[in-house]
Jmol script that loads the backbone (N, CA, C; Angstrom):
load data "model"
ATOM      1  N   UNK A   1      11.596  20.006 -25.161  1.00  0.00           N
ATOM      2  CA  UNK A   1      11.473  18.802 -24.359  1.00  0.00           C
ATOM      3  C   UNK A   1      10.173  18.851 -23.569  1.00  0.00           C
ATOM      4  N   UNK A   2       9.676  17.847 -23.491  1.00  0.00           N
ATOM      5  CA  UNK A   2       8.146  17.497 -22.971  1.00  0.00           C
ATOM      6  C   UNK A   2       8.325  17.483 -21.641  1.00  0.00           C
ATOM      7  N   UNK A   3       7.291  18.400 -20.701  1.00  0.00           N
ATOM      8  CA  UNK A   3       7.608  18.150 -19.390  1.00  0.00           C
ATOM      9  C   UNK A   3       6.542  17.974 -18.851  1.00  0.00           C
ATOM     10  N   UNK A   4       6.857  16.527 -17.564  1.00  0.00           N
ATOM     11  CA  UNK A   4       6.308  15.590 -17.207  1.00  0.00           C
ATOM     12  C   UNK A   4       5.284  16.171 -15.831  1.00  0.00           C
ATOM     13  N   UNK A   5       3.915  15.919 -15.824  1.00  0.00           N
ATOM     14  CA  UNK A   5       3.034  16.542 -14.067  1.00  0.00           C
ATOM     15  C   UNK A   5       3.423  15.096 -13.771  1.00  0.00           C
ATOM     16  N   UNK A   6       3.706  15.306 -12.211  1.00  0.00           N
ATOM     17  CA  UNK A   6       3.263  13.915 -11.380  1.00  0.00           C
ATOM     18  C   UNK A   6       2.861  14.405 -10.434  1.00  0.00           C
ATOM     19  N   UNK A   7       1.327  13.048 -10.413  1.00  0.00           N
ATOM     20  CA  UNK A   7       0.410  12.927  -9.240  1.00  0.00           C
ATOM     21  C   UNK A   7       0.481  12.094  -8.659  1.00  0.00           C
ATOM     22  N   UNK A   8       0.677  12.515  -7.385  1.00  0.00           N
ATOM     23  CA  UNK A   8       0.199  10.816  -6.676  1.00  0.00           C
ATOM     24  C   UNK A   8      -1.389  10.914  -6.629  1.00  0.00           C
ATOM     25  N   UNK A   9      -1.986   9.533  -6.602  1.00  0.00           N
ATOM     26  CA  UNK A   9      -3.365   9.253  -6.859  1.00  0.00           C
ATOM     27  C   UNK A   9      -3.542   7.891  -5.646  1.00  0.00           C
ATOM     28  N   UNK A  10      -5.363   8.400  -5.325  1.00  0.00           N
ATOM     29  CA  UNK A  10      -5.272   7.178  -4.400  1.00  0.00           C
ATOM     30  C   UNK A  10      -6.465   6.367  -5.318  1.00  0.00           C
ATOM     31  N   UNK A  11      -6.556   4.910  -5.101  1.00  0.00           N
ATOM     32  CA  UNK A  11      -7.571   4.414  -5.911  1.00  0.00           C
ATOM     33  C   UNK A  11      -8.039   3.498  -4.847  1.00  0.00           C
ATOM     34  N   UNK A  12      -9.148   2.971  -4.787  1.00  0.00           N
ATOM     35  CA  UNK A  12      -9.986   2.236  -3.890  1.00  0.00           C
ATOM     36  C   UNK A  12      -9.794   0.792  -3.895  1.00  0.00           C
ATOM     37  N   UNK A  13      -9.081  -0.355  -3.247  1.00  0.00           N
ATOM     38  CA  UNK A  13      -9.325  -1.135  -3.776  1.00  0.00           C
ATOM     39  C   UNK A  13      -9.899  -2.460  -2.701  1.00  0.00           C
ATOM     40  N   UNK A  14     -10.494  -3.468  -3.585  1.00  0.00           N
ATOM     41  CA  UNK A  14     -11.302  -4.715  -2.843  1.00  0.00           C
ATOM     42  C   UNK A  14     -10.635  -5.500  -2.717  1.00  0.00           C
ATOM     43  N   UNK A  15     -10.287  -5.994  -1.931  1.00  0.00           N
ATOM     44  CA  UNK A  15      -9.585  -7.281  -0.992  1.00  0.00           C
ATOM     45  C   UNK A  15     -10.247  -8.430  -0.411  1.00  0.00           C
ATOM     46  N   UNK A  16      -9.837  -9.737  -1.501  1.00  0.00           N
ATOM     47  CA  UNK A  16     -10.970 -10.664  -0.478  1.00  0.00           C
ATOM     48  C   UNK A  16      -9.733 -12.291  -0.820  1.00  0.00           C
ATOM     49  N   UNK A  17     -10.165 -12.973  -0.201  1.00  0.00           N
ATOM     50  CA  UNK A  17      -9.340 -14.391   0.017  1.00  0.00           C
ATOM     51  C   UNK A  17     -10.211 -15.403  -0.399  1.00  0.00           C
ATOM     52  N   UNK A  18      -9.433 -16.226  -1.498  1.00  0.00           N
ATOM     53  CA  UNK A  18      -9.868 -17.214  -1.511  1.00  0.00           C
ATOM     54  C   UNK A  18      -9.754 -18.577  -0.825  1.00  0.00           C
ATOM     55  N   UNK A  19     -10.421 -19.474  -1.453  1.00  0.00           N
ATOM     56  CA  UNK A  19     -10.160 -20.716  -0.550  1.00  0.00           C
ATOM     57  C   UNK A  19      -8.961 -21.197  -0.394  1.00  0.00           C
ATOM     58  N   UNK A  20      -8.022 -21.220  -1.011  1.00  0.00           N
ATOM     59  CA  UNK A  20      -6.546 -21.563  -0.806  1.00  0.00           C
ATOM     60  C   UNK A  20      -5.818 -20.580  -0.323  1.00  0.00           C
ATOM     61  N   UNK A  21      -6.548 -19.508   0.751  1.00  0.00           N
ATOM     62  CA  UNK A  21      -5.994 -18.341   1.078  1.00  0.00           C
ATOM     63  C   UNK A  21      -5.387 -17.590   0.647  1.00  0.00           C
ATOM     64  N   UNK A  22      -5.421 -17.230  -1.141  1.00  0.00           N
ATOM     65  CA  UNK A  22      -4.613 -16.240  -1.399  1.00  0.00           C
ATOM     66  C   UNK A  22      -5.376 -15.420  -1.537  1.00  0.00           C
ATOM     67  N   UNK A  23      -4.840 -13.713  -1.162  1.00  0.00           N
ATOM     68  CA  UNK A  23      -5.532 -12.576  -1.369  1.00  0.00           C
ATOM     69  C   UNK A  23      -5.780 -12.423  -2.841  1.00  0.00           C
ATOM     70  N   UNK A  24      -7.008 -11.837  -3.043  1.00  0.00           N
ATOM     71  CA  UNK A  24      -7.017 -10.846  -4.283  1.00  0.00           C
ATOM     72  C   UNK A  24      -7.508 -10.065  -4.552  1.00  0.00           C
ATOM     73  N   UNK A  25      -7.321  -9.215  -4.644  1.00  0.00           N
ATOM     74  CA  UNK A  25      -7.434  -7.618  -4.808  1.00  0.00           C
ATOM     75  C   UNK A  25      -7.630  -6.748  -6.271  1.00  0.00           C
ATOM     76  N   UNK A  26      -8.392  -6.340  -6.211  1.00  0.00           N
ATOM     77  CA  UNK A  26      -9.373  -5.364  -7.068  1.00  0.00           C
ATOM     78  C   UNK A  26      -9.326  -4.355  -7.576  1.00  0.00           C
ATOM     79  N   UNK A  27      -9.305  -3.492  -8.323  1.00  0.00           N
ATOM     80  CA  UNK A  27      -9.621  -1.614  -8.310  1.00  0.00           C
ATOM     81  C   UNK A  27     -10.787  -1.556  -9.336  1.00  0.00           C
ATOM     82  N   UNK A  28     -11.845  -1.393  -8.353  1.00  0.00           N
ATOM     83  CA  UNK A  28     -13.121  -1.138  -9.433  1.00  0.00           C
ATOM     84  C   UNK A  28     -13.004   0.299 -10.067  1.00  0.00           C
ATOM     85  N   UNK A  29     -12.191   0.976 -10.313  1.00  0.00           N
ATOM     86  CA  UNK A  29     -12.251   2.340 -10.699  1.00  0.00           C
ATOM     87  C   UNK A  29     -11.863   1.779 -12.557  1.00  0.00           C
ATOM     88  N   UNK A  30     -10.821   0.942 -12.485  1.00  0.00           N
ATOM     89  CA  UNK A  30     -10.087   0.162 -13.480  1.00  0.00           C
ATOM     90  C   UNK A  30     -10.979  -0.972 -13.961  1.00  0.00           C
ATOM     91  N   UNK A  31     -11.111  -1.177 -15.542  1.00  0.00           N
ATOM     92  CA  UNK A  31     -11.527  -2.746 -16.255  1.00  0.00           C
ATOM     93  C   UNK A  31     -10.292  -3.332 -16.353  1.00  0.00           C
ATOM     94  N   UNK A  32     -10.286  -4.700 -15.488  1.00  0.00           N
ATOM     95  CA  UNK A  32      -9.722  -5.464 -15.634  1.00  0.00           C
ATOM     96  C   UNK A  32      -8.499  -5.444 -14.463  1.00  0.00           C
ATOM     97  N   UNK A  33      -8.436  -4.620 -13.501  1.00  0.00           N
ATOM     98  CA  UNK A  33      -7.232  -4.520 -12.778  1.00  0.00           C
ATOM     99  C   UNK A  33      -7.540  -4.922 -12.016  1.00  0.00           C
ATOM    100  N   UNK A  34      -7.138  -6.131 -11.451  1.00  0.00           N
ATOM    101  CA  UNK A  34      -6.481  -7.567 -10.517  1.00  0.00           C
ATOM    102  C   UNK A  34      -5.655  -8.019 -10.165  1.00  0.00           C
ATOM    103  N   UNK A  35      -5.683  -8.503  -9.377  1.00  0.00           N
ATOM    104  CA  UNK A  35      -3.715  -8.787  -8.692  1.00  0.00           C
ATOM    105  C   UNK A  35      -3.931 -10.033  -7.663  1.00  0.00           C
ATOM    106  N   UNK A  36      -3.245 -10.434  -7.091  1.00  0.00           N
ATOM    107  CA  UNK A  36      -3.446 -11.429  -6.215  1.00  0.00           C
ATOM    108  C   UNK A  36      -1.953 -11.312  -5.086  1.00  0.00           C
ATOM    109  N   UNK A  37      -1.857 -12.073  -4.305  1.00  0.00           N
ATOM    110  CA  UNK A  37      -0.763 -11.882  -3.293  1.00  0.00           C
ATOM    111  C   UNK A  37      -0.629 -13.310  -2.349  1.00  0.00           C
ATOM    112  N   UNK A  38       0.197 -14.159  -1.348  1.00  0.00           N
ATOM    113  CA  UNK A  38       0.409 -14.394  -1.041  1.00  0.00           C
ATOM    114  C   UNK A  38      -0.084 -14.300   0.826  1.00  0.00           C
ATOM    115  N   UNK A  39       0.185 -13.120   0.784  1.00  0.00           N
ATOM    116  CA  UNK A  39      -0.444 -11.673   2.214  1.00  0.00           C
ATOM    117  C   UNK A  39      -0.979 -10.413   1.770  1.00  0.00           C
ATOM    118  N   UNK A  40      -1.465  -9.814   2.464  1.00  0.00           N
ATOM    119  CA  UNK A  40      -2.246  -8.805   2.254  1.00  0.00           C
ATOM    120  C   UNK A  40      -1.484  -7.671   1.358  1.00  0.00           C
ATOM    121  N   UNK A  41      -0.123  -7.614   2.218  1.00  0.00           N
ATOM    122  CA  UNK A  41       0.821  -6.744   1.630  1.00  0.00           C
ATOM    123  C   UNK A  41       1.293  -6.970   0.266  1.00  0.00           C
ATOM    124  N   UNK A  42       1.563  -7.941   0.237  1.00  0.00           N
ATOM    125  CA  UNK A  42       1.945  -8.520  -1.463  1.00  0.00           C
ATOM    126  C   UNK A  42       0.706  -8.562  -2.375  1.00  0.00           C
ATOM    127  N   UNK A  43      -0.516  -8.858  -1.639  1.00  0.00           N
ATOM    128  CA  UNK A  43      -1.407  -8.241  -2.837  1.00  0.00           C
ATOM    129  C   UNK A  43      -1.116  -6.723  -3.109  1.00  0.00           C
ATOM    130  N   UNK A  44      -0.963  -6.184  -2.016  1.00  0.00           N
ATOM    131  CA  UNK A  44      -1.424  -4.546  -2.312  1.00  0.00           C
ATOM    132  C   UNK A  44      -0.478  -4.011  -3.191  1.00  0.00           C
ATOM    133  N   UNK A  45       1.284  -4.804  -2.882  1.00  0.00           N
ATOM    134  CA  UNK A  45       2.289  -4.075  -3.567  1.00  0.00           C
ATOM    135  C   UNK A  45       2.320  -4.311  -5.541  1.00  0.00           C
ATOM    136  N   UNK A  46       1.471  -5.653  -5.503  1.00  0.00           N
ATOM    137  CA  UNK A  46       0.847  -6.112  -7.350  1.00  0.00           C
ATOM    138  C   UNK A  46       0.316  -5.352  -7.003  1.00  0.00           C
ATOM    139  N   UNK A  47      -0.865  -4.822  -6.722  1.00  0.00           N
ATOM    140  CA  UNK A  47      -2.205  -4.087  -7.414  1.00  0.00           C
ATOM    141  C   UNK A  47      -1.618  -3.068  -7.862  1.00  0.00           C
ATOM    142  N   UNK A  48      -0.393  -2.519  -7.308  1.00  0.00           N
ATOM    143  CA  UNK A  48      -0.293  -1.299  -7.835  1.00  0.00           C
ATOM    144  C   UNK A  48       0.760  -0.879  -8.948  1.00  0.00           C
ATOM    145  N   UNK A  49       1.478  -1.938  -9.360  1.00  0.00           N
ATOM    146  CA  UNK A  49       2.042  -2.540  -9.801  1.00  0.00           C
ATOM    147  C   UNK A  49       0.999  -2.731 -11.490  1.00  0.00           C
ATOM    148  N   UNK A  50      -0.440  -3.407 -11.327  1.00  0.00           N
ATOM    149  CA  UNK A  50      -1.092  -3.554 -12.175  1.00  0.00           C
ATOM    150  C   UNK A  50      -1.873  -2.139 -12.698  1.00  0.00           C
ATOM    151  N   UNK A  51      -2.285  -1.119 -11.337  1.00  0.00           N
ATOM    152  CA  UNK A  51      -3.180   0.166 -11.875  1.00  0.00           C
ATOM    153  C   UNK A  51      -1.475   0.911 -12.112  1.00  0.00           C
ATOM    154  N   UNK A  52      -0.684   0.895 -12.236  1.00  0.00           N
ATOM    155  CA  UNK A  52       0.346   1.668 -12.954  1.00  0.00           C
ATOM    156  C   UNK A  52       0.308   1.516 -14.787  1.00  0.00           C
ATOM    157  N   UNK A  53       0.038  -0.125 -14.630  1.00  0.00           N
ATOM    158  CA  UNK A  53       0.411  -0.738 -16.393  1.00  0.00           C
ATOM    159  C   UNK A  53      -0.870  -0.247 -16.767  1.00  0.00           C
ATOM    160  N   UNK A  54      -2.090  -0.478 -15.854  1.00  0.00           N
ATOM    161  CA  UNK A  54      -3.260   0.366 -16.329  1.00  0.00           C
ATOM    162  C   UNK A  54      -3.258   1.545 -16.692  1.00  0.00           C
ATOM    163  N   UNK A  55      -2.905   2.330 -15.912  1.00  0.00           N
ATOM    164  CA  UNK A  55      -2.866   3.741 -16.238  1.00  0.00           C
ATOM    165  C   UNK A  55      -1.910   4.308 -17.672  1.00  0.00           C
ATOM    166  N   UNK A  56      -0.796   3.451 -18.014  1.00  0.00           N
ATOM    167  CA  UNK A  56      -0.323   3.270 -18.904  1.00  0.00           C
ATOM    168  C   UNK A  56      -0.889   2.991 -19.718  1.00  0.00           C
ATOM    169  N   UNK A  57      -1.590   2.525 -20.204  1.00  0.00           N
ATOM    170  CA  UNK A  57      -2.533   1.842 -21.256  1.00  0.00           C
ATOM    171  C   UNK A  57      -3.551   2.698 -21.530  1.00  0.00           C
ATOM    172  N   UNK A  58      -4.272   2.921 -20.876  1.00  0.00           N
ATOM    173  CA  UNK A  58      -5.816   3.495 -21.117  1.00  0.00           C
ATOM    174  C   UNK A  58      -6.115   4.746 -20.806  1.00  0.00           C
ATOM    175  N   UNK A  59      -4.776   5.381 -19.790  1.00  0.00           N
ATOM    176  CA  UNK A  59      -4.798   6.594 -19.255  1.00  0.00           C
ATOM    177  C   UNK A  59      -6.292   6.807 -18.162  1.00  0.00           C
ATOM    178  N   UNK A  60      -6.142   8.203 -17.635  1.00  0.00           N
ATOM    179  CA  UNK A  60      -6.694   8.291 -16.250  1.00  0.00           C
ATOM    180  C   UNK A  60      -7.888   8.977 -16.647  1.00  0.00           C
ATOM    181  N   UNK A  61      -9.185   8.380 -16.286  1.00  0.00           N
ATOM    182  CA  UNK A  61     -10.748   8.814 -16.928  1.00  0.00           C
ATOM    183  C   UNK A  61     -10.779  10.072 -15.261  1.00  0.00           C
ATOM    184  N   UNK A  62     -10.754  11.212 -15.331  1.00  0.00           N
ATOM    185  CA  UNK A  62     -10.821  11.683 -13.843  1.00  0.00           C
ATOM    186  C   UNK A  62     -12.152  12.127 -13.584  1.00  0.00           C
ATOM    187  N   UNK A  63     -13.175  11.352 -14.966  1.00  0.00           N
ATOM    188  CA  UNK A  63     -14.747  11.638 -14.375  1.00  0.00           C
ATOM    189  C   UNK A  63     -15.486  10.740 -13.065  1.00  0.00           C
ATOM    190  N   UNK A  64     -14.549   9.495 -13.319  1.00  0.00           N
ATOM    191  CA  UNK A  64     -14.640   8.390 -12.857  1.00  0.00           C
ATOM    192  C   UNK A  64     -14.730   8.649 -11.394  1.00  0.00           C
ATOM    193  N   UNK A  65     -14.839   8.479 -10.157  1.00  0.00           N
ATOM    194  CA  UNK A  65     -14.960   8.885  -9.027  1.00  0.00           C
ATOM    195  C   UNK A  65     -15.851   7.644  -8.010  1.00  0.00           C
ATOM    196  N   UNK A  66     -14.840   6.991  -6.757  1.00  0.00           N
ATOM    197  CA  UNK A  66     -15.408   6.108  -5.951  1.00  0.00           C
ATOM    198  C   UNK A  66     -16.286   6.205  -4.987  1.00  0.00           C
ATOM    199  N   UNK A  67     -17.527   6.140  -5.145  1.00  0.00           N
ATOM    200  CA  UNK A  67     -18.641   6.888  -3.883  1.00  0.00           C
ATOM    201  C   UNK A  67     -18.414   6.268  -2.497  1.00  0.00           C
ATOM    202  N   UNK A  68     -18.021   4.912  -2.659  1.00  0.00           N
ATOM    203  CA  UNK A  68     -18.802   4.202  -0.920  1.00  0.00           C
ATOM    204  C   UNK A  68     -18.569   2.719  -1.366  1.00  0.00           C
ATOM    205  N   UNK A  69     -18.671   2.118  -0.224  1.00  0.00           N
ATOM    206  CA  UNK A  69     -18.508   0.727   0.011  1.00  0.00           C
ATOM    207  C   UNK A  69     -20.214   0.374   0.532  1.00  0.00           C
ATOM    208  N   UNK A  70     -20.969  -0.350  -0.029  1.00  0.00           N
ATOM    209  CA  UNK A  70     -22.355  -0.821   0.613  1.00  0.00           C
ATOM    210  C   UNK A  70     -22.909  -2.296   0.746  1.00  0.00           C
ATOM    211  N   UNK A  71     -23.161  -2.792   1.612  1.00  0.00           N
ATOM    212  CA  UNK A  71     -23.665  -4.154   1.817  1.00  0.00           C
ATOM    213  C   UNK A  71     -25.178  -4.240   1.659  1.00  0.00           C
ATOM    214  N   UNK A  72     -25.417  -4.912   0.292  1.00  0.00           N
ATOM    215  CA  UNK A  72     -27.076  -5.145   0.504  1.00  0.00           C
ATOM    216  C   UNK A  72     -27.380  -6.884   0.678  1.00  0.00           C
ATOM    217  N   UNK A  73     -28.655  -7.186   1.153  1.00  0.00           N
ATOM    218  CA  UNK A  73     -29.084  -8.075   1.999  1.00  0.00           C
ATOM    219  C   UNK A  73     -30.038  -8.786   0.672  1.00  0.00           C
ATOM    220  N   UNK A  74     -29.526 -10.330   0.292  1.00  0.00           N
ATOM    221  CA  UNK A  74     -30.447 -10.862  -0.177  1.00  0.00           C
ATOM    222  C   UNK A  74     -30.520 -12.426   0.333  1.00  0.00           C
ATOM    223  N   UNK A  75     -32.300 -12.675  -0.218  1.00  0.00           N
ATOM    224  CA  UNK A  75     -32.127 -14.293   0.344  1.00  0.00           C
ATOM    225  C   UNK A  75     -31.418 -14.977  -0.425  1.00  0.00           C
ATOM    226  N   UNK A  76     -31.147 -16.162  -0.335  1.00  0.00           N
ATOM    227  CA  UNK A  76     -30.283 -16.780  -0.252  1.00  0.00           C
ATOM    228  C   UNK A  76     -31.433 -18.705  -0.572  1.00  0.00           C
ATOM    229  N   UNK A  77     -31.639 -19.484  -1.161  1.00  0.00           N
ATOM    230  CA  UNK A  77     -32.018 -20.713  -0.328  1.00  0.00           C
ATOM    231  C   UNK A  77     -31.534 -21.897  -1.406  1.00  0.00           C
ATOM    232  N   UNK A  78     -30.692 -22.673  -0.764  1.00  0.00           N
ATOM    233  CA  UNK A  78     -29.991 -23.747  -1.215  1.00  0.00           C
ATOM    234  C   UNK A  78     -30.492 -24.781  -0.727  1.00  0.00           C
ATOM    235  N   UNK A  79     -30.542 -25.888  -1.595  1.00  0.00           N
ATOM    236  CA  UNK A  79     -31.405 -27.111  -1.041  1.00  0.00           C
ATOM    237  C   UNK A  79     -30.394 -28.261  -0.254  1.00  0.00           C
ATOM    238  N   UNK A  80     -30.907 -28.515   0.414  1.00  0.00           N
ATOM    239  CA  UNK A  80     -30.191 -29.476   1.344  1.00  0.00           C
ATOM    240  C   UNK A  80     -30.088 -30.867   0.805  1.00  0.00           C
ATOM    241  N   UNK A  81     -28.999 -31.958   1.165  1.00  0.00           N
ATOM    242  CA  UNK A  81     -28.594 -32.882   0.485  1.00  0.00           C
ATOM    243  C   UNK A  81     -28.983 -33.971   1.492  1.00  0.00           C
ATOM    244  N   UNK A  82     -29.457 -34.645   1.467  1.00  0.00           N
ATOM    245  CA  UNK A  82     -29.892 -35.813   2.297  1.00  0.00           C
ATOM    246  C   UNK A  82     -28.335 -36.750   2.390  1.00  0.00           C
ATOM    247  N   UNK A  83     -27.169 -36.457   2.993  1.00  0.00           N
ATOM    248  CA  UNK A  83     -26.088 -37.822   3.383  1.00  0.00           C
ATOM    249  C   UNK A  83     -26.511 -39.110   3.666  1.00  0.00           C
ATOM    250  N   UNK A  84     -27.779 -39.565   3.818  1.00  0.00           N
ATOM    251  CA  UNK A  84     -27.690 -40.837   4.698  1.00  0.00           C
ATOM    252  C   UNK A  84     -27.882 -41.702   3.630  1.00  0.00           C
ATOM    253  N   UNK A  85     -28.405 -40.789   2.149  1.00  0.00           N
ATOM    254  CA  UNK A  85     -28.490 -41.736   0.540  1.00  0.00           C
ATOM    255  C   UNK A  85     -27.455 -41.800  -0.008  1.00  0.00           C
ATOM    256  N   UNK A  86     -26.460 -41.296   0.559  1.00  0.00           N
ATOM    257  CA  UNK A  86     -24.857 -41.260  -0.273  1.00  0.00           C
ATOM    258  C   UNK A  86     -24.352 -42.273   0.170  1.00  0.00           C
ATOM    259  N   UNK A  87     -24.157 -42.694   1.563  1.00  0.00           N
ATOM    260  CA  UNK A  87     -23.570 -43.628   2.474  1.00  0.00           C
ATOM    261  C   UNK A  87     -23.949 -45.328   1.668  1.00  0.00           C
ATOM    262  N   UNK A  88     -25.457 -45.111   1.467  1.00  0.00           N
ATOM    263  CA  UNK A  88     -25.741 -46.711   0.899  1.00  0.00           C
ATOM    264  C   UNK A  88     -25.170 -46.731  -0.436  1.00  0.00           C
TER     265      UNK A  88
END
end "model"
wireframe off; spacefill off
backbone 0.3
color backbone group
């Protein structure tokens, strides 16, 4: 009989809201693992929910490894809409 290791594992994941306020949540460690939620908590309890069926599937790459979270700075320039030509 085959006997089973269990790990618990932590995985990194991104959390952001859309315009109709639902969360959705990320694991960049994973292609394709996404989830969404209602609240923060209900995203988090899918995501994991989804990197389980992941891990099922494709199994665990353990070269893979999450460095950091980083914000880089770019411009940005969108052209402005003149309203007062919409109105006529």
């Amino acid at each position: 009989m085959e006997q089973l290791e269990v790990k618990k594992l932590r995985f990194p994941v991104i959390i952001e809201v859309d315009e109709d306020g639902c969360y959705i949540v990320s694991c960049p460690l994973l292609k394709g693992c996404h989830s969404y939620g209602e609240t923060i908590e209900e995203a988090l309890e899918n995501i994991k929910e989804v990197i389980e069926m992941c891990l099922e599937e494709e199994g665990l790459d353990e070269s893979l490894k999450f460095i950091g979270y980083r914000e880089v700075e770019v411009e940005y320039a969108k052209a402005a809409t003149d309203k007062s030509k919409r109105s006529s």
